[in-house]
C-alpha positions, 0 to 999 in steps of 0.5 A: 774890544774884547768880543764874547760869543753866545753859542758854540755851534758850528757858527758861533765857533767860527765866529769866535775863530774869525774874532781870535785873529791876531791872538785876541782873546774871546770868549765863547759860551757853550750850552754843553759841558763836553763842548767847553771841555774839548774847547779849552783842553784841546782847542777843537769844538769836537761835536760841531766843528771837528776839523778845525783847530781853533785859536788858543785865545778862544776860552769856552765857558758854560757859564753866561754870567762870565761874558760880563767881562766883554765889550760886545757879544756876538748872539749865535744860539738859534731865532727860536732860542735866542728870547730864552738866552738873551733874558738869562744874561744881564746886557746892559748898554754893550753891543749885540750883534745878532747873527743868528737868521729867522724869525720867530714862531708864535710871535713873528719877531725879528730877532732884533725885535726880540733882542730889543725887547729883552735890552732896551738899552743895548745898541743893535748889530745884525751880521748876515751874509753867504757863510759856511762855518767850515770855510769861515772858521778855514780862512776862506775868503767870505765877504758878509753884510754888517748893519746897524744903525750907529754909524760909529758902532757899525765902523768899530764893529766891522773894524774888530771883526774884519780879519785877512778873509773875512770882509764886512761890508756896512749897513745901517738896514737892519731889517733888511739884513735880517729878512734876508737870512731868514727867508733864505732858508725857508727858499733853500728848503725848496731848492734842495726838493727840486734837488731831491727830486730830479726836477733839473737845473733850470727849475732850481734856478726858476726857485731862485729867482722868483724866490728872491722876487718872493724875498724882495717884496716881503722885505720892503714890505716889513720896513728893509730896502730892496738893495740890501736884499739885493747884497750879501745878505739877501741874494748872495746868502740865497744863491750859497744856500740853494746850492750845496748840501752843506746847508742844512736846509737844502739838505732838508729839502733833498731828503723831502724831494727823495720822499722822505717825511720831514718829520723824521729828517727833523728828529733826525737832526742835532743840528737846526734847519731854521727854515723849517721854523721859519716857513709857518711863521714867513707864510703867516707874517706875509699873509699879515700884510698881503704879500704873495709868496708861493714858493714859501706856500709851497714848502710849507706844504711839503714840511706838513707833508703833501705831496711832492708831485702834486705840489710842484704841478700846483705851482706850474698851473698857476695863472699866468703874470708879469714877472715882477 
């Protein structure tokens, strides 16, 4: 199974290095000119992941119509981008394993929803799960969550992409895997304030968790299981990106908690902290269909620019519950 890889981030050039084991060759789209360069003259992604020399069976191309020669295509361009990419480029029936975590603006849609719509004929994968690229793309032990609903496809797929450090375990919840990935980022946001502004160890650990009470009942609600989101996909992606400032959205919501403006950590940035797309879109969706989320309230405020302060004393004076 010869894998193509459309978007040559930081991600989708560690899955390309993930897919090249065993010297099988792969080919990796790139928007950019110089980063199609840098990968085919001196296999190194330069611009997005510099420290990596990456395997000499990965080929880049600028040109979408090449990935016709591949038997699956691994989606790695941003949720907010991905409707854009996926119409420019003839599909078929091959395999679309979705990797890319959000959902998107205007139009609420999972990217599987979206990637449906646009090939209807194509089977749908969706890989998610507690990854930095650089320790991916390193060799780093990292376990992640395949789903899909062909049980055939699932096993073919986590066959060809598994590699000695990186274990897929199968799934046929699509959504679920999907409402994970995506609502960690926008729960990441809110644990790099709490970081940001010196609000301590327990209250980043009370964000986890009642962020994942938030994660849960949004996910049964759009249609996923409460065990996926207990998996890899859910809760192991959430606990790794609430955790270190090599997420982008921690690193986000740290610059927020130091107070500093959104806006301007956003322009700031080459590379995409999908929770900030994320958070209008979750708090909309979950509104849709009555499910309190407070925590993702909270950041929504925050990227729109309240206070700090003012916010974290509004969810401390909330009235009083059940856990659950």
């Amino acid at each position: 199974m010869r894998i193509g890889v459309i978007g040559a981030g930081a991600w989708g050039t560690a899955l390309a290095q993930v897919a090249a084991h065993g010297d099988a060759p792969v080919l990796l789209w790139a928007r950019e000119p110089e980063v199609v360069a840098s990968i085919n003259a001196d296999h190194v992604n330069a611009a997005f992941l510099p420290r990596v020399r990456l395997s000499a069976a990965i080929r880049a191309t600028g040109d979408l119509a090449a990935l016709g020669e591949c038997d699956a295509l691994l989606v790695v361009t941003p949720a907010q981008h991905v409707s854009a990419t996926l119409t420019a480029i003839d599909v078929g029936d091959r395999p679309l394993v979705l990797c890319a975590k959000g959902i998107e603006a205007g139009s609420r849609r999972l990217v599987s929803e979206i990637a449906a719509e646009a090939h209807p004929a194509a089977p749908i994968a969706v890989l998610s799960g507690p990854t930095f690229a650089h320790e991916v793309a390193a060799g780093k032990p990292t376990a992640v969550t395949l789903a899909c609903e062909d049980a055939a496809l699932r096993m073919a797929l986590a066959d060809r992409l598994a590699g000695p450090a990186l274990r897929p375990y199968h799934s046929d919840d699509v959504t679920g895997a999907e409402i994970g990935g995506a609502v960690k980022n926008v729960l990441a946001i809110a644990c790099g304030v709490v970081e940001g502004a010196g609000l301590g160890q327990n209250a980043r650990a009370a964000v986890i968790a009642r962020g994942f009470a938030e994660m849960t009942r949004f996910g049964v609600a759009r249609g996923g299981r409460a065990e996926t989101l207990a998996g890899l996909s859910g809760l192991g992606d959430l606990v790794l990106t609430c955790s270190s400032t090599a997420s982008r959205n921690f690193s986000l919501g740290m610059g927020i908690g130091e107070g500093r403006r959104a806006a301007d950590l956003l322009a700031d940035r080459r590379t995409v902290a999908e929770g900030a797309f994320t958070a209008p879109v979750l708090r909309a969706a979950a509104g849709e269909l009555g499910v309190e989320m407070p925590v993702t309230e909270a950041v929504c405020a925050l990227l729109d620019g309240a206070d700090v302060g003012a916010i974290i004393g509004r969810l401390l004076a909330r009235p009083l519950r059940a856990e659950g």
